[in-house]
C-alpha positions as CSV (number, residue, x, y, z in Angstrom):
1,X,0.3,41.9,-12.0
2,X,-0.8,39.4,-9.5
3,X,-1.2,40.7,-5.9
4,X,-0.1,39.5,-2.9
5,X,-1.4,39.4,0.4
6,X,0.1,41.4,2.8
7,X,2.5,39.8,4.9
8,X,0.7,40.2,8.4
9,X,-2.3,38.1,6.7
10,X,-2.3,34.3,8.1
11,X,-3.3,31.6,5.1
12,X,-6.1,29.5,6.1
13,X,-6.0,26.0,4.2
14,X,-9.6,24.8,5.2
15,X,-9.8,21.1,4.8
16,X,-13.5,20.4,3.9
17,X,-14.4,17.2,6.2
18,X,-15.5,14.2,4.1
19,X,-16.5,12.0,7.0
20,X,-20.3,13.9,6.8
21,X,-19.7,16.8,9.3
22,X,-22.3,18.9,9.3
23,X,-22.0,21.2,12.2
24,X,-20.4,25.0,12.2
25,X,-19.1,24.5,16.1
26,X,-19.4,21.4,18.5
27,X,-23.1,22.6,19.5
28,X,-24.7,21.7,16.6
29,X,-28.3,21.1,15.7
30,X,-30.0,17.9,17.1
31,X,-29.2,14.5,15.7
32,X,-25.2,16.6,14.3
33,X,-22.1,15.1,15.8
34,X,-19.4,17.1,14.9
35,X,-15.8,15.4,13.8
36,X,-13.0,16.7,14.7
37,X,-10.6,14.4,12.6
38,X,-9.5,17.0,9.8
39,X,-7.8,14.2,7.6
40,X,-10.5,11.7,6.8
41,X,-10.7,7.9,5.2
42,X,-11.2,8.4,1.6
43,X,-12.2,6.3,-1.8
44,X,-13.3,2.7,-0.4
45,X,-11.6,2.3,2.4
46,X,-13.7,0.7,4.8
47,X,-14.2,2.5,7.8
48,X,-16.4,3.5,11.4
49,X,-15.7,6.7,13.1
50,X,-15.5,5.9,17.1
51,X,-15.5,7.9,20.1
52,X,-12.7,6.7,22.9
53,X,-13.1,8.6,26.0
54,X,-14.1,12.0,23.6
55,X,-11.7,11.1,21.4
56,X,-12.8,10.6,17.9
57,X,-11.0,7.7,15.8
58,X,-11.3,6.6,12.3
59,X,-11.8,2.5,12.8
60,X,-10.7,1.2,9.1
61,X,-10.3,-1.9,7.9
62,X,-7.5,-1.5,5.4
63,X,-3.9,-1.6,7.3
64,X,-3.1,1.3,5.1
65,X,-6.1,3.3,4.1
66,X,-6.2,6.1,1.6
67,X,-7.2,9.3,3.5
68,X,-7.3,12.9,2.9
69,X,-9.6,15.8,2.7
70,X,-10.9,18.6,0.4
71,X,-8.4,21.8,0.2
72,X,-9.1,25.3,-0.5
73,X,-6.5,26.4,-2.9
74,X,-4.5,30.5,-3.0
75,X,-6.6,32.9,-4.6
76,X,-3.5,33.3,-6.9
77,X,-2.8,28.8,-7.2
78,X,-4.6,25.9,-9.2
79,X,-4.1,22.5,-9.5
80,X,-4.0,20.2,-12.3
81,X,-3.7,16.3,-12.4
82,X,-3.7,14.9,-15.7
83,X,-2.8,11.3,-16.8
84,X,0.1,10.2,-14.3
85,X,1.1,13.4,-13.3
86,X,0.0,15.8,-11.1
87,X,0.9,20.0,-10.8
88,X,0.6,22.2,-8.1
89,X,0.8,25.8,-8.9
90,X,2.2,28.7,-5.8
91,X,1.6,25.9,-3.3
92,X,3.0,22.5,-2.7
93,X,0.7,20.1,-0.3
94,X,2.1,17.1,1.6
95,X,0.6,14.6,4.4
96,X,2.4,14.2,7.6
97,X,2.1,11.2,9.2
98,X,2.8,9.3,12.2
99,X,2.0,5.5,11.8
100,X,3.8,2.4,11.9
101,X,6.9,4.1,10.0
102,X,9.5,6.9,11.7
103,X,7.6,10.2,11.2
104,X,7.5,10.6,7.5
105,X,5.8,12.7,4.8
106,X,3.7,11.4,1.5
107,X,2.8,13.0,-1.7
108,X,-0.7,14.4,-2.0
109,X,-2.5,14.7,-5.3
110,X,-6.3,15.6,-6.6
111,X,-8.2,12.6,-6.0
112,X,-9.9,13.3,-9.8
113,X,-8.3,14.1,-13.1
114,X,-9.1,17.8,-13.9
115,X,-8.1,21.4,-13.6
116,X,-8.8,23.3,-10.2
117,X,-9.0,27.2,-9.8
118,X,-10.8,28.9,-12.1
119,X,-14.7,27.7,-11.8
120,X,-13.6,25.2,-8.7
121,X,-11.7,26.8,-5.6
122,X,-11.0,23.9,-4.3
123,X,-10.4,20.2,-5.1
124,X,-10.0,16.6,-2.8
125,X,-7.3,15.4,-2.5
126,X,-5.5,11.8,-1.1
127,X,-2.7,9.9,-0.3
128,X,-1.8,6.4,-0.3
129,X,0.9,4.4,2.0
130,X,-0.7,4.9,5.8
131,X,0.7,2.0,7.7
132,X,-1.3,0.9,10.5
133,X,-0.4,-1.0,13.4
134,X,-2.8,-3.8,15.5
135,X,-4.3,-2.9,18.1
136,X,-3.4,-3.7,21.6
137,X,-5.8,-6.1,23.2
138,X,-7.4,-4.3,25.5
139,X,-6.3,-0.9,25.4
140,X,-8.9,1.2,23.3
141,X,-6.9,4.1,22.5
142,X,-3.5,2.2,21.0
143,X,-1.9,2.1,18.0
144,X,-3.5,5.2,16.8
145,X,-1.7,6.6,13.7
146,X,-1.9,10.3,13.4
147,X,-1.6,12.4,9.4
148,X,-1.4,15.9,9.3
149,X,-1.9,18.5,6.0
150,X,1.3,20.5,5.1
151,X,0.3,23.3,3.1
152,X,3.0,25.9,1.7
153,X,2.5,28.9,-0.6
154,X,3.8,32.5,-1.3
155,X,7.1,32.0,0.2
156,X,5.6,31.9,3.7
157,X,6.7,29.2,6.3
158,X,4.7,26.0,6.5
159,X,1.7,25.9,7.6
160,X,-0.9,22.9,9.1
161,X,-3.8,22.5,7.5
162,X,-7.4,23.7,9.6
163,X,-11.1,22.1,9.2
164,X,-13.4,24.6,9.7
165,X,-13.5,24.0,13.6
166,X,-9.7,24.4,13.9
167,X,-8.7,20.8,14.0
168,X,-5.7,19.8,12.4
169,X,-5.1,16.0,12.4
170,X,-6.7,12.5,12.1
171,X,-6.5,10.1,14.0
172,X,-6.9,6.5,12.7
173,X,-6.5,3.0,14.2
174,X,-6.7,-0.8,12.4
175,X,-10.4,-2.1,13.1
176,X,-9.6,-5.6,15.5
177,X,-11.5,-7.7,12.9
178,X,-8.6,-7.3,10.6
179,X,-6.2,-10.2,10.9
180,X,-2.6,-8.3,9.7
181,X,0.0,-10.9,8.2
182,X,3.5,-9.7,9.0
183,X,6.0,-10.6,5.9
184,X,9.2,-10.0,4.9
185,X,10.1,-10.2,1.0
186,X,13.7,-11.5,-0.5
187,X,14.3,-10.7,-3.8
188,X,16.6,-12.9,-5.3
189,X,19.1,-12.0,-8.0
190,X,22.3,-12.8,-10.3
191,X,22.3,-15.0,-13.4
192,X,22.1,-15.5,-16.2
193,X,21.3,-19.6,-16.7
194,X,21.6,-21.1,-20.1
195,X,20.3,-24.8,-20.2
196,X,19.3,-27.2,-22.9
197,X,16.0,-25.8,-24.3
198,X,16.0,-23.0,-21.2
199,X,17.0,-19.7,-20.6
200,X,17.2,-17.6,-17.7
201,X,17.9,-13.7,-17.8
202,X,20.5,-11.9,-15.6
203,X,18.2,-10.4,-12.7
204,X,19.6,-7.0,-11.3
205,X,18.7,-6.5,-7.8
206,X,16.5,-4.2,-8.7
207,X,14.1,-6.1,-10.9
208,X,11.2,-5.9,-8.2
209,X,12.8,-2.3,-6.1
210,X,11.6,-1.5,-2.8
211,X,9.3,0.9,-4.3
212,X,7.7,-2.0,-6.0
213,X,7.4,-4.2,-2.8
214,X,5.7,-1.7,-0.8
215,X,3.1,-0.8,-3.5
216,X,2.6,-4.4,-4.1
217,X,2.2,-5.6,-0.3
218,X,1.4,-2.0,1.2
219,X,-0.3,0.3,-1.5
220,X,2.6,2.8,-1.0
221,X,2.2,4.7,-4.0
222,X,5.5,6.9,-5.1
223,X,6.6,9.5,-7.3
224,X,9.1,11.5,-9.3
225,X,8.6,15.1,-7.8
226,X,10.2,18.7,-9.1
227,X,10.0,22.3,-7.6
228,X,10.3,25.1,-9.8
229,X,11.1,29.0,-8.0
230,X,10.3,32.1,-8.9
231,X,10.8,35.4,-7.1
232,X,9.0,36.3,-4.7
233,X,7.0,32.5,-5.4
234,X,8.3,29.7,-3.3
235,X,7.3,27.2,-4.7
236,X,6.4,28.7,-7.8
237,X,5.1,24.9,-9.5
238,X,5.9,21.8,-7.9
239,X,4.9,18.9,-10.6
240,X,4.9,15.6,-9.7
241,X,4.6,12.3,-11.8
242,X,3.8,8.9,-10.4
243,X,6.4,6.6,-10.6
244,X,4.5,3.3,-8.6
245,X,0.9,3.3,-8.6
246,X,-1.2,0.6,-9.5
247,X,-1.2,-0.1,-13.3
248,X,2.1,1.8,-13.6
249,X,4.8,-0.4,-15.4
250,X,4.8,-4.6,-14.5
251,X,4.6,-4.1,-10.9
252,X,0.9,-4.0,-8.9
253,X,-2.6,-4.2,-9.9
254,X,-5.3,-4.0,-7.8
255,X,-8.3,-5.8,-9.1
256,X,-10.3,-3.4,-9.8
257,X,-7.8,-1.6,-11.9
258,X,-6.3,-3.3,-14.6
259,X,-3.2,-3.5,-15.8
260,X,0.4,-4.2,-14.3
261,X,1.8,-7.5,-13.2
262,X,0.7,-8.5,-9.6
263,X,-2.8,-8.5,-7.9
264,X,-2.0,-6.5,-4.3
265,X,-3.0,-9.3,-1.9
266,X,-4.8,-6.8,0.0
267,X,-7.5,-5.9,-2.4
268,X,-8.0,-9.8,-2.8
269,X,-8.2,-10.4,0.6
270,X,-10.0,-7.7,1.5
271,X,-13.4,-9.7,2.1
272,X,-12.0,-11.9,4.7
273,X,-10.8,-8.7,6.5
274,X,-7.1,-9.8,5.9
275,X,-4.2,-7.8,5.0
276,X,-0.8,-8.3,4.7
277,X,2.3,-5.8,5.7
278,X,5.7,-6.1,4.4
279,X,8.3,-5.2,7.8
280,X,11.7,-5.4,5.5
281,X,12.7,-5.9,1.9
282,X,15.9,-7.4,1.2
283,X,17.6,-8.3,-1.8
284,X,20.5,-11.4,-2.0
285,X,22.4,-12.4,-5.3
286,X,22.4,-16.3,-5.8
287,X,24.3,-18.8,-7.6
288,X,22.2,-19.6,-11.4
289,X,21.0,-22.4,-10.5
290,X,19.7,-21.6,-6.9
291,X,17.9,-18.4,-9.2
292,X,16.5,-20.7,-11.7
293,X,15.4,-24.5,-12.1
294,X,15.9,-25.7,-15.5
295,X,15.0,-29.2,-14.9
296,X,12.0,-31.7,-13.8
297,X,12.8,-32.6,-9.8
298,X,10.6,-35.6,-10.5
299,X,12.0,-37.5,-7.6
300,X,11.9,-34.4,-5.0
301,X,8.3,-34.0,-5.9
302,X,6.8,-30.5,-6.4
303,X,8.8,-28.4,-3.6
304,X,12.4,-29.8,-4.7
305,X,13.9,-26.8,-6.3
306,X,11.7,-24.7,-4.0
307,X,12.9,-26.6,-0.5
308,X,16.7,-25.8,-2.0
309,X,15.7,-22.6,-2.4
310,X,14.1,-21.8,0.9
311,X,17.4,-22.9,2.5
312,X,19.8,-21.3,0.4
313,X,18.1,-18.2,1.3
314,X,18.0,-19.5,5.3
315,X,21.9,-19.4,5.3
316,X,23.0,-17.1,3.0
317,X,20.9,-14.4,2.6
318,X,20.6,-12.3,6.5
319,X,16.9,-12.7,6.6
320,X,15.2,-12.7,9.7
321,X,13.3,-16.1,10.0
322,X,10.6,-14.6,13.1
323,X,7.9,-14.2,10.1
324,X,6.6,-15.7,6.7
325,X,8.9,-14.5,4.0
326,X,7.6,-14.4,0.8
327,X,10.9,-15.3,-2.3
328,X,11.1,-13.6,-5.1
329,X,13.0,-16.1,-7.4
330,X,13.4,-16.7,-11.5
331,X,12.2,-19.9,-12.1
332,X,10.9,-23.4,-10.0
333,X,10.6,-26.5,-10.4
334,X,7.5,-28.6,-11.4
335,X,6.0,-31.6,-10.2
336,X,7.1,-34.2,-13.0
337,X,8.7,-33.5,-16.9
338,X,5.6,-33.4,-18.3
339,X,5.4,-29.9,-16.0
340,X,8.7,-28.8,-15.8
341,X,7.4,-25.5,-14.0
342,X,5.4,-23.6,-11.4
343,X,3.8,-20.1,-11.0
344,X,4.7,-19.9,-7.1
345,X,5.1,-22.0,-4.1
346,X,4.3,-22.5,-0.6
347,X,6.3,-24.4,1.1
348,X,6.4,-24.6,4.9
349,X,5.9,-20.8,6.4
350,X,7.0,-19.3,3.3
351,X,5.9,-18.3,-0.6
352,X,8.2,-18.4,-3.8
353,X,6.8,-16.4,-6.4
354,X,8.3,-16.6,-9.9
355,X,9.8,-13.5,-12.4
356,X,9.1,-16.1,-15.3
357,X,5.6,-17.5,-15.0
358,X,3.6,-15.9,-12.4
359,X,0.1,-14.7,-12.9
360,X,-1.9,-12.2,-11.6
361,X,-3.1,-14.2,-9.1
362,X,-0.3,-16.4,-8.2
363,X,0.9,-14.3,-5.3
364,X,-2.3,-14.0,-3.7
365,X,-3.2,-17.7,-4.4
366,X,0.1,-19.0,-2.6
367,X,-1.0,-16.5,0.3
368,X,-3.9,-18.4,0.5
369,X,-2.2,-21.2,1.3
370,X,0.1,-19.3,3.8
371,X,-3.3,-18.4,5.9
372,X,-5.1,-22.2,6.0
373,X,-6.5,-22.5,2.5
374,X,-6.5,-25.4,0.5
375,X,-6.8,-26.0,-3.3
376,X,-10.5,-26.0,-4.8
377,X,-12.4,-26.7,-8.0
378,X,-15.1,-24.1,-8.0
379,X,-15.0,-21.8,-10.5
380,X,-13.6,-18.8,-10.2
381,X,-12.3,-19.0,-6.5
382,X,-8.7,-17.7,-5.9
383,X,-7.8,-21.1,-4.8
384,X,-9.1,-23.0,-7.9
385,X,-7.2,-23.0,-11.4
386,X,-7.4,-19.7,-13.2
387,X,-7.6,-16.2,-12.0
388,X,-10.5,-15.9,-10.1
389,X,-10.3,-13.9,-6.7
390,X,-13.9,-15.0,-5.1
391,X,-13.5,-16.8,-1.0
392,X,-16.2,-18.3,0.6
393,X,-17.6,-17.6,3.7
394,X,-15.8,-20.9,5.2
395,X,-12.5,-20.0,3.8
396,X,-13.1,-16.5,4.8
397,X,-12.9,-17.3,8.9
398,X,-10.0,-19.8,8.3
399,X,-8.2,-17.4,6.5
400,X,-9.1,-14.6,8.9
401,X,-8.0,-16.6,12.2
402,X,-4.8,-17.7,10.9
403,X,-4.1,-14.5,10.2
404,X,-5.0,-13.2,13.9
405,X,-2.3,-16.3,14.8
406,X,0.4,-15.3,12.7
407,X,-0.6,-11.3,14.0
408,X,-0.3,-12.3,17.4
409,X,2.9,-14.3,17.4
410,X,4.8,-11.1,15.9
411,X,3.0,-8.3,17.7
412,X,1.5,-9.3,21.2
């Protein structure tokens, strides 16, 4: 029989600092600055660690960085992640967070495939959907989003988790290099369209779900989560299984991934220190033929169907117009009937991105054009046919300060 610990005994989840402490108390030796941030920046996210008037700030450079920390399991709990599921056993582990959002909790899960708690007591562990604000000129210590561990085990209350100096959140701001795109997506729906020599499905409006926008625009990654009992055990096994992730159905792919439908503009963008953050998802059901184009708009040029489009959606639709929206839509219009159809759109302060030829590029192409770019002919650069992903240092700093314009007219 498995013992427990007597009730008077406090759990202690010790979150393991991955942000290179190296200190046992804020004396340490010469040369060790001790951190008190218990929840850290984790993977790749691109980040400084500042001190504001003694407080100590994680400075990233992703408007929603992946963070986290190493956990200490229950002498009695292991954890398992396998494939695209995750289990935790006689604890359950969650990230509490104060960001942009109302106060809200995300998933945690073992940053690496394997088993934890038999030869390894303890295992890292992330989450993914931090949303971070822009920093108010001026003011050094705004915008600061805060995450917290949530450790529970052995039918005991909640508990925060603890580094090993006693600190029990981390504080995190957007670094002011970042230029942050405000957006707000439409996904268009109804149909279906039959046309000479075209067909256009019925689009539910849910064919790209909220889930999908935010993992596509905001790296929100979501799941399917159960929580087994068993007296005295609460919880007993909590298993989880990833529902949107990157490379999970047709949604999102980061670049470095593989697989799914859709690039995240983010990851493409990242190396002119632009991102992009969606503030509302709506959906609105069109006529057929405002969903889909089925012929050439020669004589409206290459924006006809996507102009009719754009102002369907302006009346009909209850979108705010303060921001770029970026249209989910079936089909557009091409430039003449010898190309009867486009991949995406930019038209004016807003993007249409197709359901039935967009690439993996496309969205992040027609944001290029939504932040200064122009089209290119050298190889392999996101503005140039193809799927290449590569900016130069020129279109870098366009794209950066027009992204710092559009930034500033939402949020100053």
């Amino acid at each position: 029989m498995e013992e427990r610990r007597p009730p008077q005994f406090r759990l202690r989840a010790i979150a393991i600092l991955l942000g290179g402490i190296c200190c046992d108390s804020g004396d340490g030796p010469a040369g060790c600055t001790a951190d008190n941030n218990a929840i850290d920046p984790v993977a790749q996210t691109p980040s400084d660690r500042v001190e504001v008037g003694g407080t100590q700030i994680w400075r990233v450079r992703w408007d929603n960085p992946v963070v986290g920390a190493q956990y200490e399991l229950p002498s009695i709990g292991y954890a398992i992640r396998q494939g695209y599921a995750w289990h935790y056993n006689k604890f359950d582990l969650e990230l509490d967070l104060d960001d942009a959002d109302p106060a809200h909790r995300l998933y945690t899960w073992p940053s690496f495939a394997g088993t934890y708690g038999d030869d390894e007591d303890m295992f890292q562990f992330e989450s993914h959907g931090m949303k971070l604000e822009p920093m108010v000129d001026g003011e050094a210590l705004s915008s600061i989003a805060t995450a917290s561990g949530i450790h529970d085990a052995w039918n005991g209350p909640e508990l925060l988790l603890e580094d090993p100096l006693g600190n029990t959140e981390g504080r995190f701001q957007l670094d002011p290099a970042v230029g942050l795109v405000p957006l707000r997506v439409v996904v268009l729906h109804g149909g279906p369209l039959t046309a000479p020599g075209f067909f256009g499905p019925a689009l539910s409006a849910g064919w790209l779900s909220h889930n999908s926008a935010e993992l596509l625009i905001d790296d929100r990654w979501e799941g399917t989560k159960l929580t087994n009992t068993m007296a005295p055990y609460f919880p007993d096994f909590v298993e989880t299984e990833w529902t949107h992730r990157p490379g999970t159905g047709q949604v999102a792919s980061a670049p470095i991934a593989g697989g799914g439908r859709h690039m995240q503009p983010d990851r493409v963008f990242d190396q002119c220190d632009v991102q992009f953050r969606m503030l509302s998802y709506h959906t609105c059901q069109v006529p057929p033929d405002i969903l889909y184009d089925s012929q050439c708009l020669g004589s409206l040029g290459q924006t006809g169907h996507a102009n009719t489009v754009r102002n369907y959606v302006a009346e009909n639709c209850d979108v705010p117009s303060d921001v770029a929206k970026v249209i989910f839509v079936g089909s557009l219009a091409g430039s003449n009937c010898f190309d009867g159809t486009l991949n995406g759109a930019q038209v004016r302060n807003d993007v249409l991105i197709t359901n039935m030829f967009a690439g993996k590029t496309t969205l992040a192409h027609e944001l290029g054009h939504l932040v200064g770019l122009n089209h290119t002919k050298t190889s392999g650069n996101l503005m140039a046919p193809g799927s290449g992903i590569v900016l130069d240092e020129e279109e870098c700093s366009t794209a950066n300060a027009v992204a710092h314009t559009m930034q500033a007219a939402y949020w100053d």
